[in-house]
C-alpha positions as CSV (number, residue, x, y, z in Angstrom):
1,X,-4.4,47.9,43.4
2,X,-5.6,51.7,43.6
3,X,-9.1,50.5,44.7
4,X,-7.5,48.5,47.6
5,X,-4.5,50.5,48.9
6,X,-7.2,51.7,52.4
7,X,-7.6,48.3,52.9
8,X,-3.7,47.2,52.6
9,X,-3.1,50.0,55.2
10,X,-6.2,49.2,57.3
11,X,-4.7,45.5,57.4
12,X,-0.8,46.9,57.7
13,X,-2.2,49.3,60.6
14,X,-4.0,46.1,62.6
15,X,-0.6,44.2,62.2
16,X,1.5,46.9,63.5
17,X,-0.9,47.1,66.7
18,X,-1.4,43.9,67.1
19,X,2.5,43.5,66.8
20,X,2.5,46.3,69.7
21,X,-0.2,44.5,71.4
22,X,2.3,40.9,72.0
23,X,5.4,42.4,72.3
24,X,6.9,41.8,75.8
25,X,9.0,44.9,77.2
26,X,9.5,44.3,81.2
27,X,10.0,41.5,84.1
28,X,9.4,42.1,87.2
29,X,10.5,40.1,89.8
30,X,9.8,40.4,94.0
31,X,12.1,38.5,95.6
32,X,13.9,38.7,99.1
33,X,16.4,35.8,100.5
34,X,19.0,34.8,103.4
35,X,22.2,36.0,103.4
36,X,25.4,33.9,104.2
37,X,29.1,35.0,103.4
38,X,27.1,37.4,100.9
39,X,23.5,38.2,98.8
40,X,21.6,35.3,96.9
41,X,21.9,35.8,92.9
42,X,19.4,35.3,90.6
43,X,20.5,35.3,87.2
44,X,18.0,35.7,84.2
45,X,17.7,34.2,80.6
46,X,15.2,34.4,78.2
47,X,14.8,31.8,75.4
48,X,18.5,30.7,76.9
49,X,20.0,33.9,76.5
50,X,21.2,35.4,79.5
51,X,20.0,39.3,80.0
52,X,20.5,40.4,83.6
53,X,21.9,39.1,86.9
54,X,20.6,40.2,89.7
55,X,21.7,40.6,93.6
56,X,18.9,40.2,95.9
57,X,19.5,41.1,99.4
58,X,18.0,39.8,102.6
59,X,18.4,39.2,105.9
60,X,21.4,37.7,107.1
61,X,21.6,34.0,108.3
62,X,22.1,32.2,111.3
63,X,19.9,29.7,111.1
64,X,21.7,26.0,111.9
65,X,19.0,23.2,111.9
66,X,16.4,22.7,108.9
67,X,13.8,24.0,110.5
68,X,15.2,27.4,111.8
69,X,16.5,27.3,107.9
70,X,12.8,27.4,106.8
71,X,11.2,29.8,109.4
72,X,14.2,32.5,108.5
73,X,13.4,32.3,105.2
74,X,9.7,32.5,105.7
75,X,10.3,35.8,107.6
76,X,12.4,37.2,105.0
77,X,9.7,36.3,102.3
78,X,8.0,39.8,103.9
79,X,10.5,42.0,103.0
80,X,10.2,41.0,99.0
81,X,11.3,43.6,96.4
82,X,10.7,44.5,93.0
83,X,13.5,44.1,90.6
84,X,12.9,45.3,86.9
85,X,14.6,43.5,84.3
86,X,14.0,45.6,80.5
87,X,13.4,43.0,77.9
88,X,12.4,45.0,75.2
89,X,15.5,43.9,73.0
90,X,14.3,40.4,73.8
91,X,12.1,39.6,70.0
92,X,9.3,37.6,71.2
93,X,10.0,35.3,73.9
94,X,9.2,32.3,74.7
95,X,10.7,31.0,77.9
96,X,12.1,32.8,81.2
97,X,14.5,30.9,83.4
98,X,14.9,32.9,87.0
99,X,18.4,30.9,88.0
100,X,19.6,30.3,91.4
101,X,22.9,29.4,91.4
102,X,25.4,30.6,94.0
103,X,23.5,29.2,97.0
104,X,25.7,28.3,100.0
105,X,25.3,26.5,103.5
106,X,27.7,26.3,106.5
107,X,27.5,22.5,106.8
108,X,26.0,20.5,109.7
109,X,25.5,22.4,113.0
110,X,26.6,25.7,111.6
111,X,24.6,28.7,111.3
112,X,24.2,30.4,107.7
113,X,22.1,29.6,105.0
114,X,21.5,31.4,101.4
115,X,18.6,30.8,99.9
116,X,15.8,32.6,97.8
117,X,12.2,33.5,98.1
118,X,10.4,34.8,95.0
119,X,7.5,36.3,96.2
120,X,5.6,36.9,92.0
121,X,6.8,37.3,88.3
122,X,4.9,39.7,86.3
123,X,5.6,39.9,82.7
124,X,4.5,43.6,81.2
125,X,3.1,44.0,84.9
126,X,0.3,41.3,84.7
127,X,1.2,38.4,87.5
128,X,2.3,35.2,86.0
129,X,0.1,32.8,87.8
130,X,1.7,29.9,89.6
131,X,0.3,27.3,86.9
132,X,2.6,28.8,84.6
133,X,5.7,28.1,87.2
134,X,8.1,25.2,87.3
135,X,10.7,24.2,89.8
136,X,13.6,22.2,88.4
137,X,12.6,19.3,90.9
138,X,11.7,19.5,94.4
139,X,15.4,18.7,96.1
140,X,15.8,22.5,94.0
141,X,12.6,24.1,95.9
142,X,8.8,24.5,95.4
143,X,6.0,26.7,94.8
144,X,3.1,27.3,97.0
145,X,0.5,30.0,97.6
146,X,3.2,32.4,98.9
147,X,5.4,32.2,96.3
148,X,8.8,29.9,95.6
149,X,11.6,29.0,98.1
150,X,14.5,27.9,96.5
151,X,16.8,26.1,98.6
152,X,19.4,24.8,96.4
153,X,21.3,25.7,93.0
154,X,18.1,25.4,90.1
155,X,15.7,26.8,88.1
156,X,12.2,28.6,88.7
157,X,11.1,28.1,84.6
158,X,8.1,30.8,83.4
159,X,6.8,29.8,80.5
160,X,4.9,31.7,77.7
161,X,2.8,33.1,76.1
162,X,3.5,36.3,78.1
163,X,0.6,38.6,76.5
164,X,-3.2,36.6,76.1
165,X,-3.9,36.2,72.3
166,X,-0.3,36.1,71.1
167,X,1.9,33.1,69.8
């Protein structure tokens, strides 16, 4: 055992770093939205476990037909903020659900909409590409080179693994 303890703490030494190296601290989140009878919310869980809810402003809506629904929230989608969400009590995870649920319309031939526009999700600040993003279904919203509209209560699922190399 004497003649190997360097090498137990050479190999205890690469664990810990590579241990560093995987662990996912931060979320980062741009998003923007339309406003109607108050702000879109975005409510976060990892691995199923809820860990922050988030109001996101935007512009306020008075959009009434389909179309002017989708141009407003196109204009919004330039106004996009960061929202940091700290994850670092979060062991290892796995899966990231980004939930819209509180969206609201004025009904037929109303104005007000409130949707939401995620712009990018970056996990320890590297961009999640789209490839790793899934809508609930497409009567929720959809992802396109701009980022993901979502137009109705659903899910905008990240999935893992967040760091290159790690499990």
């Amino acid at each position: 055992m004497q003649s190997q303890r360097r090498r137990v703490a050479d190999l205890v030494a690469a664990e810990a770093k590579n241990t560093a190296r995987c662990t996912v601290t931060n979320l980062e989140i741009d998003a923007t939205g339309t406003e109607f009878e108050g702000p879109p919310r975005l409510d976060v869980l990892v691995d199923g476990k809820p860990v922050a809810q988030i109001n996101v402003s935007g512009v306020q809506s008075k959009a009434v037909t389909p179309d002017e629904i989708g141009a407003e929230l196109q204009a919004a989608s330039a106004d996009a903020k960061p929202f940091r969400v700290d994850l670092s009590a979060v062991a290892s995870p796995h899966l990231i659900e980004l939930r819209f649920a509180n969206d609201l319309w004025a009904g037929q031939g109303k104005p007000g909409d409130r949707n939401l526009f995620i712009k990018s999700v970056k996990v320890n600040g590297q961009l999640v590409p789209n490839s790793r993003l899934h809508i609930d279904n497409r009567a929720t919203g959809y992802t396109d080179g701009s980022g993901t509209s979502m137009y109705n209560n659903g899910s905008l699922w990240v999935n893992g693994p967040f760091v290159d190399g790690c499990v």
